[in-house]
C-alpha positions in Angstrom: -19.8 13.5 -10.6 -18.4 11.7 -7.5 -19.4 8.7 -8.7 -17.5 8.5 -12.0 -14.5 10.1 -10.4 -14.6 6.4 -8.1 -15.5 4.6 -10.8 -12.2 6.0 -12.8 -10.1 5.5 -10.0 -10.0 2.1 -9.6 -11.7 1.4 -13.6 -9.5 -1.2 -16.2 -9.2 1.7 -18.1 -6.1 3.5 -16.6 -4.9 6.9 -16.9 -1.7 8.4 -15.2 -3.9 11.1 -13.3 -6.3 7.8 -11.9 -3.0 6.3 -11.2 -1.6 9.3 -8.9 -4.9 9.2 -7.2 -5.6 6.2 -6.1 -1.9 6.1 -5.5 -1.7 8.5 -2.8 -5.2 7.4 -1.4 -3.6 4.4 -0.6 -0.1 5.4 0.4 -2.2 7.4 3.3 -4.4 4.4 4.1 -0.9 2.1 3.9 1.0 4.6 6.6 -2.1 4.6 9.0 -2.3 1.1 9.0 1.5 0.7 9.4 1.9 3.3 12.3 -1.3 2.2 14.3 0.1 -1.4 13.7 3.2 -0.5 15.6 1.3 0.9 18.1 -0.9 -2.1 18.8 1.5 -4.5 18.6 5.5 -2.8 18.3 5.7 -3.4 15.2 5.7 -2.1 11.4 4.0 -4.5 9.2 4.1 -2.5 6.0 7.7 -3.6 4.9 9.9 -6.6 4.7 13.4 -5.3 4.4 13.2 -5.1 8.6 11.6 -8.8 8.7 14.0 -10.5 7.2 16.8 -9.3 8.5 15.6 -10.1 12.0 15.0 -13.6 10.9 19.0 -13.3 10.5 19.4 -12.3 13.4 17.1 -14.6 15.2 18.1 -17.6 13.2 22.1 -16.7 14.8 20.8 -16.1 18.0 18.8 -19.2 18.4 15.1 -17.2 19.0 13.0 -19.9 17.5 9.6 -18.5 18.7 10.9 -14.7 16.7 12.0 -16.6 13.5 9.1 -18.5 13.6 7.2 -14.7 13.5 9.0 -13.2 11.2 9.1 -16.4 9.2 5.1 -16.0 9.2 5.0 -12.3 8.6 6.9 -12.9 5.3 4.7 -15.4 4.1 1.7 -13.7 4.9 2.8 -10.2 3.0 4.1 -12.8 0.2 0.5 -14.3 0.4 -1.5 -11.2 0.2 0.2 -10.5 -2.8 0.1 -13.9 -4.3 -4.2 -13.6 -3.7 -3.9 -10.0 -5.3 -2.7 -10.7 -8.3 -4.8 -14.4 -8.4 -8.2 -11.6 -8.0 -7.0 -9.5 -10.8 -6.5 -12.0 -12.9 -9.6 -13.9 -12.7 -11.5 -11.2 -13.0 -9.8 -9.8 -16.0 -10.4 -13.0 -17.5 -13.8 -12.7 -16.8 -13.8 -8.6 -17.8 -15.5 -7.7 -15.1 -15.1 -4.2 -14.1 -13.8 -4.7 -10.6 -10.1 -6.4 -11.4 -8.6 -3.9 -9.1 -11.3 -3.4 -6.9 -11.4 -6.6 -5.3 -8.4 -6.6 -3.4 -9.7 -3.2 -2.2 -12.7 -4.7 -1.0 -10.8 -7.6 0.6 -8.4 -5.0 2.7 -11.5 -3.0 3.4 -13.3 -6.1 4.6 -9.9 -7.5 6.9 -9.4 -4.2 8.2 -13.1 -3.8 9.2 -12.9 -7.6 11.1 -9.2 -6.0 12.5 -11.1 -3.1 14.2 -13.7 -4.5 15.5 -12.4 -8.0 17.1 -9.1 -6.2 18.2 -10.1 -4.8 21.0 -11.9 -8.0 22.6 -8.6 -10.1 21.4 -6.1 -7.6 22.6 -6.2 -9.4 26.2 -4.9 -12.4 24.6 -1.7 -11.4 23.9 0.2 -14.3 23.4 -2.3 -15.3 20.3 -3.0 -11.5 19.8 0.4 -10.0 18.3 1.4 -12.7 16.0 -2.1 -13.3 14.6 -2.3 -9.3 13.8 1.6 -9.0 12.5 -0.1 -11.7 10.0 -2.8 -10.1 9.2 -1.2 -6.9 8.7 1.4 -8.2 6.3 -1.2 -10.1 4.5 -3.2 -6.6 3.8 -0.1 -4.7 2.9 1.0 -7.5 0.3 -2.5 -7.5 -0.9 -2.4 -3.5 -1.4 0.9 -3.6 -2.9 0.5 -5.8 -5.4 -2.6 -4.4 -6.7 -0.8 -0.9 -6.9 2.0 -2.2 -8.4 0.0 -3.7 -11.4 -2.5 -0.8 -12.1 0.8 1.1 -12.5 2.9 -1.4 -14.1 5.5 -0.9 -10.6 5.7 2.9 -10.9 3.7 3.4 -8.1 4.3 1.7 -4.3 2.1 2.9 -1.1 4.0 0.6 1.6 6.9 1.3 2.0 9.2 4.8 1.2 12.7 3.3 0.8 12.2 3.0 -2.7 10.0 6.0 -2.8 12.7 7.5 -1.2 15.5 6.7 -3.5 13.5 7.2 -6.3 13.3 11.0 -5.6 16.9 11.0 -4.9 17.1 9.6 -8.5 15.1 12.1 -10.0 16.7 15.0 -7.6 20.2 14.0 -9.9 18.6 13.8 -12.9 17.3 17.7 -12.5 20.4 18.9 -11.1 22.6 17.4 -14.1 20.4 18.2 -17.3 19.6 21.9 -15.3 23.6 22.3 -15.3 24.8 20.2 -18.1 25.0 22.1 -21.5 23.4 20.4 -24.7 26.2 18.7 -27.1 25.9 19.9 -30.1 23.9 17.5 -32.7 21.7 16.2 -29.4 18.4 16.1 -29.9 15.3 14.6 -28.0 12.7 15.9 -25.8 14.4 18.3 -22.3 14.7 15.6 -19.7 14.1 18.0 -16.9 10.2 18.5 -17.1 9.5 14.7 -16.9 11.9 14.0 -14.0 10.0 17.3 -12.0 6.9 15.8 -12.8 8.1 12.2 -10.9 9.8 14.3 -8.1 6.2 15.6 -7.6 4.8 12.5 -7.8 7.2 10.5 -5.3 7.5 13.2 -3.4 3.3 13.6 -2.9 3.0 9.9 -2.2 5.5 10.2 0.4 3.7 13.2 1.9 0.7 11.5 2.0 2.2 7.7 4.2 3.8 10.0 6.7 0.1 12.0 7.0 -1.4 8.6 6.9 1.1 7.5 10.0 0.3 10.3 11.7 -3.4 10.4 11.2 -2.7 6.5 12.3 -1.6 7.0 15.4 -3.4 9.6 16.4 -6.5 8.1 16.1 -5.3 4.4 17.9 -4.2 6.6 20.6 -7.2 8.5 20.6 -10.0 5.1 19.8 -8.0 2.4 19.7 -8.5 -0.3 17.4 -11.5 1.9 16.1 -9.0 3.9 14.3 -9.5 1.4 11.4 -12.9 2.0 10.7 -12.1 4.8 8.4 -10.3 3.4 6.8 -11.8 0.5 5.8 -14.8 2.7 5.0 -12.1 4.4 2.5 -11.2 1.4 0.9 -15.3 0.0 1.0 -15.8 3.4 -1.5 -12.6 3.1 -3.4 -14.2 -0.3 -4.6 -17.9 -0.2 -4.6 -18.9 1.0 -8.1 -16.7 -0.9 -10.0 -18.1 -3.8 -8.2 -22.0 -2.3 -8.7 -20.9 -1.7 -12.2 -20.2 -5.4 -12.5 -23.7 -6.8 -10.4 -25.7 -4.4 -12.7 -24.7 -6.1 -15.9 -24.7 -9.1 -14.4 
């Protein structure tokens, strides 16, 4: 039933095959949002390695009004991640069903307000870009914290460098216990299964933020800031019957 395949996606109850799902829903929703980001205002909002070491540079060149953006993007991701974890929390306190839905509901809700006020703000530029950059940081922080707790930090949708080095972790690890001979006297379960079974796993999340980016900015080229809609609408189903669940026993 559709409905109790959402319901276990985003559920308390977690099982690795939930978490691979939901995983690469999000890593898809996390590249549109970071490539039609860029292309509505130059720039990628779904990682801070970039961020901060512009506001090196800035800070040497002098660019107050940059450093004063990038200063803002960082606290906004660092915010949205801060409110993530403060939703979970309460509500796990509370047991409610929803503990990881309502960030999703939150990102759903922002991006919604995103797509359909972008359009009318987009001739105020000079309010316009920083505004978004924050917003967009805010929603990736939110989303990337909530991932990284349902999956106790094996999973991340925002941003590939780690994804990236991860596989080339796993990549050594099948090469070496493929080639390497047993000792004698070792024992212990073949090493090689589990790291193919994370290769498959990075690698599929990876697959699906570069589909996401290009499903991104296809459709902001195509619609515009209507391009989101989608995807909030994605995120609005990821989280609605957890939250039901929890208004029905209510």
């Amino acid at each position: 039933m559709p409905i109790d395949y959402l319901r276990r996606l985003t559920s308390p109850a977690r099982t690795d095959l939930s978490n691979r799902h939901l995983g690469r829903s999000l890593a898809f929703i996390a590249g549109a949002v970071n490539a039609g980001g860029f292309l509505a205002v130059g720039q990628y909002t779904s990682h801070m390695s970039g961020i901060v070491s512009s506001l090196a540079d800035n800070l040497v060149l002098g660019e107050t009004l940059l450093l004063v953006g990038g200063a803002s993007a960082l606290l906004s991701f660092l915010a949205g991640a801060a409110c993530s974890t403060v939703m979970i929390n309460w509500a796990r306190r509370r047991s409610l069903h929803s503990e990881y839905a309502m960030p999703l509901m939150l990102e759903a809700m922002l991006l919604l307000c995103f797509g359909i006020l972008g359009s009318n703000l987009e001739n105020h530029r000079v309010l316009f870009v920083p505004v978004t950059v924050a917003l967009l940081c805010f929603v990736m922080g939110l989303q990337n914290a909530m991932i990284s707790k349902i999956s106790r930090s094996e999973i991340r949708t925002t941003h590939v460098t780690g994804l990236v080095t991860d596989i080339g972790i796993e990549i050594g690890k099948i090469c070496y216990w493929s080639a390497a001979p047993r000792q004698p006297g070792e024992h212990g379960e073949d090493p090689v299964p589990a790291a193919r079974r994370k290769f498959m796993l990075l690698g599929s999340l990876l697959l699906m933020f570069f589909l996401g980016g290009v499903a991104g900015a296809l459709g902001f080229k195509l619609v515009g800031f209507l391009a989101t809609m989608p995807l909030a609408a994605g995120l609005f189903l990821l989280a609605l019957v957890p939250m039901m669940d929890d208004l029905a026993r209510s």
